[in-house]
N, C-alpha and C positions, 0 to 999 in steps of 0.2 A: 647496396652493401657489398663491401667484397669479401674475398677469403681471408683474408686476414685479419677483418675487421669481425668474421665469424668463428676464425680459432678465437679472437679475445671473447667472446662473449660466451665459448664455452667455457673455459679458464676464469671468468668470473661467474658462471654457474656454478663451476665448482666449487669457488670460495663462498660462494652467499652459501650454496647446501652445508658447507664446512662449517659458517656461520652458526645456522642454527642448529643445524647438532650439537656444536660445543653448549650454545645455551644450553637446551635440552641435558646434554651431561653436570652442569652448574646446577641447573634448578633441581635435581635429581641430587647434587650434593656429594657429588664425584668428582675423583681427580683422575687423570688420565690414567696413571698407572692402573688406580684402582678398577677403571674399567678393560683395563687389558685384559688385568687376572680374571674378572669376571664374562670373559669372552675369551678367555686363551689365545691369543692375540698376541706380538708382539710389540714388544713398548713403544716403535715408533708409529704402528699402524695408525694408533688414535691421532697423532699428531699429524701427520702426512694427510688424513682424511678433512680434518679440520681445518687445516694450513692451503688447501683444494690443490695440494698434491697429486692427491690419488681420489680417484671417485670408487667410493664404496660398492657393496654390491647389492641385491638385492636382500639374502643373508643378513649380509652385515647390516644393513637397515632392521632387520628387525629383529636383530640382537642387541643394536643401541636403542632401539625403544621401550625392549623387555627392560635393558636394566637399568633404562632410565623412568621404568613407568611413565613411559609416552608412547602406549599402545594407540591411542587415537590421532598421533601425529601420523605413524607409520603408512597411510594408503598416499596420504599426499607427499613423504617424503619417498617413496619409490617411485610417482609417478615424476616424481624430479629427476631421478636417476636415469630413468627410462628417457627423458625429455636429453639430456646428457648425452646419453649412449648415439642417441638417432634425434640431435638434433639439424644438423643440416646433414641433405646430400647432395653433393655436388651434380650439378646441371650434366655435366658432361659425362660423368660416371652413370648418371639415370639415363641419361639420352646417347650412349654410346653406341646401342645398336640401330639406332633412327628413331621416330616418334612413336614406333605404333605401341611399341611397350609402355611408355609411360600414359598412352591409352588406355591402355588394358588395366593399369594399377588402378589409375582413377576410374573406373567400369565396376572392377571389385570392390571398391570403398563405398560408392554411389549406391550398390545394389545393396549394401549394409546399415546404408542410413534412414533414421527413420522422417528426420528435418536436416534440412540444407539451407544452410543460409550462405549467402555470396555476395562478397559486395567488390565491386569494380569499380573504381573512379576514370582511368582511361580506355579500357575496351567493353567489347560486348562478352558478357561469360560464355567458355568453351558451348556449356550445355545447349546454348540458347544459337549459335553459331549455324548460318543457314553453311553448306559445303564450300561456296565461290570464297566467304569470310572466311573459314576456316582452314585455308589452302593459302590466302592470302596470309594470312598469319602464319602458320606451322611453314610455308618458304622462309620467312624469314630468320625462323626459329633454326631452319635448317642453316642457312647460310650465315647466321652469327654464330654458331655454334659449332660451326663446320663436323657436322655428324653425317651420316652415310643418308642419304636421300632415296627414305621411304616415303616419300609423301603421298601417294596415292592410298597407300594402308593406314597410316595417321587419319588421313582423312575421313575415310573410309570407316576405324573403329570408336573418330566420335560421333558420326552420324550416329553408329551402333548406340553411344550412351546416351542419346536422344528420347532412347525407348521409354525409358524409364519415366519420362513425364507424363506418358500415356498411359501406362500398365503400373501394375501393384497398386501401396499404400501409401508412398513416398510424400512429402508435403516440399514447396520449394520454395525459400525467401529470395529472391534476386532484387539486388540495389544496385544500381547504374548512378554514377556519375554524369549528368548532363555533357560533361564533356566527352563520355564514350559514346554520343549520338554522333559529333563532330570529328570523331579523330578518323583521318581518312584511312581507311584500307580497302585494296582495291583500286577498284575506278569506280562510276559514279551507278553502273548498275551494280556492283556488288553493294554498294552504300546501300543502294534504295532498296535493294530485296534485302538486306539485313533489317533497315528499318522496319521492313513490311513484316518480316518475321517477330519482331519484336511485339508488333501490335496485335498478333495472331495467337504468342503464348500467353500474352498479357490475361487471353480469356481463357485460358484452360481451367479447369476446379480444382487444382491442387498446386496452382501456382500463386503466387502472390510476387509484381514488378513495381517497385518503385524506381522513380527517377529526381534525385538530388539538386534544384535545381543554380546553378552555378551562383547566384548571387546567395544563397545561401549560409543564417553565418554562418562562425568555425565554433564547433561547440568541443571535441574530438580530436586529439592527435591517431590518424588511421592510414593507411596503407591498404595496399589487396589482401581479403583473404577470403579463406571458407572455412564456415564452420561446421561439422558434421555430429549431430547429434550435441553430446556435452563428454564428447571422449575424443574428438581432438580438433586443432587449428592448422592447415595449410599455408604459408605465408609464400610467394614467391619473391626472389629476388634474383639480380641480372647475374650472380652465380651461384645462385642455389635453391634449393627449399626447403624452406622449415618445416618441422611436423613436430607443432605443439602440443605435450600430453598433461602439461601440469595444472592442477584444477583450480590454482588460483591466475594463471595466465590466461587459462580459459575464458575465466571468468571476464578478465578485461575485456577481451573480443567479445563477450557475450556483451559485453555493455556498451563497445564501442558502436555493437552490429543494433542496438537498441537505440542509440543516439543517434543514428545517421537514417534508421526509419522514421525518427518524429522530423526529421528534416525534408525526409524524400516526400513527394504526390504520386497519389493513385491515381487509379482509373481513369475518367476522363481528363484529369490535368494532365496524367502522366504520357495520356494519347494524346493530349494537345502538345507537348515537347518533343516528343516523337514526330508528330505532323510537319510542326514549327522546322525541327532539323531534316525531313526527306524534302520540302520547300527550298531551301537552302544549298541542300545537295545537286537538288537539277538546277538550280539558279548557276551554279557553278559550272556546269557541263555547258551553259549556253554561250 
């Protein structure tokens, strides 16, 4: 997705938010005017808001639901706003000072969450990243992005979020892709100690690793993401990241992340694709 294809989709969150508030103000049996005076408001504010002009505020959100009596719209109409305000940040602007920061962000969200769910169709997730993988990746992140090359500290602070699979109360759903067994990064000993890592978290007691296996049908339209808790969605893209807060967008991911487990194998299936792909990887070096 690019930038520009991410200003249109804020521009039309506007308009769908503008959407339903105007309902909201019809079913409630108001004219625009009338709800101005009832907010002291200028006459064009309602329109501008509606028309996805201008994005309301938090306020204002819950001064068109007073007087629209749609008090029980208002926690999903602000989490719209909120989604609005911060929904994409540009790659470059997060990763301007090198990687170790956008390290750190995800370290503090991680230590917040009570369930994680992840689902990757072409890599292996950050979390689960043995060092040699994760260097191999984060170079490139450096050198497409051309950001100042901290990579020893990248590195370095996601080992750090590794901890967490060990310590606290955390629970962690991870869904692979069969084809992030095959996508090469590295050479072919980083493949194999990635795999081999994979079969190691696989037994941890508060992990849970499916793997999706490529003939697999298509039951889902999905993409990469994570989901943290039921208070927000991660989505990356090759210029940005989204940071989903709105509860019924949630919900989709929740469902997509629901749909792509009845398709993945466990346990020993999911060690036999794993086996199947480090097989394949030394066939390759020979």
């Amino acid at each position: 997705m690019t930038g520009v294809s991410l200003t249109s989709s804020v521009h039309l969150a506007r308009e769908a938010l503008g959407n339903r508030l105007r309902d909201l103000r019809r079913d409630a049996g108001l004219t625009g005017q009338q709800l101005s005076l009832l907010t002291g408001w200028p006459n064009s504010k309602v329109s501008k808001i509606e028309y996805g002009k201008q994005t309301p505020s938090e306020a204002d959100i819950r001064a068109w639901c007073h007087h629209a009596h749609a008090e029980d719209e208002e926690a999903d109409l602000i989490a719209s706003v909120r989604d609005i305000e911060t929904m994409y940040a540009e790659w470059r602007r997060r990763l301007r000072t090198g990687t170790r920061r956008r390290q750190e962000k995800s370290l503090a969200l991680e230590a917040e969450t009570k369930l994680l769910s992840w689902y990757e169709p072409l890599l292996v997730p950050g979390l689960l990243h043995t060092a040699e993988y994760a260097a191999a990746v984060m170079s490139r992140v450096i050198d497409f992005y051309e950001i100042p090359n901290d990579l020893e500290a990248g590195v370095a602070t996601r080992m750090e979020r590794q901890q967490i699979l060990y310590r606290g109360r955390q629970r962690f759903r991870f869904i692979l892709g069969e084809q992030a067994l095959y996508t090469v990064v590295g050479d072919t000993r980083v493949m194999t100690s990635q795999l081999d890592r994979l079969l190691t978290v696989a037994s941890l007691p508060r992990v849970s690793l499916g793997v999706v296996p490529t003939r697999a049908e298509y039951r889902v339209p999905t993409n990469q993401f994570i989901i943290f808790d039921d208070r927000a969605v991660h989505v990356e893209t090759v210029s940005a990241e989204l940071t989903i807060t709105q509860p019924r967008e949630i919900a989709l991911y929740v469902k997509a992340f629901a749909a792509v487990s009845e398709l993945a194998v466990y346990g020993h299936e999911a060690q036999k694709l794993i086996k199947n792909a480090m097989a394949v990887v030394r066939r390759r070096s020979t």
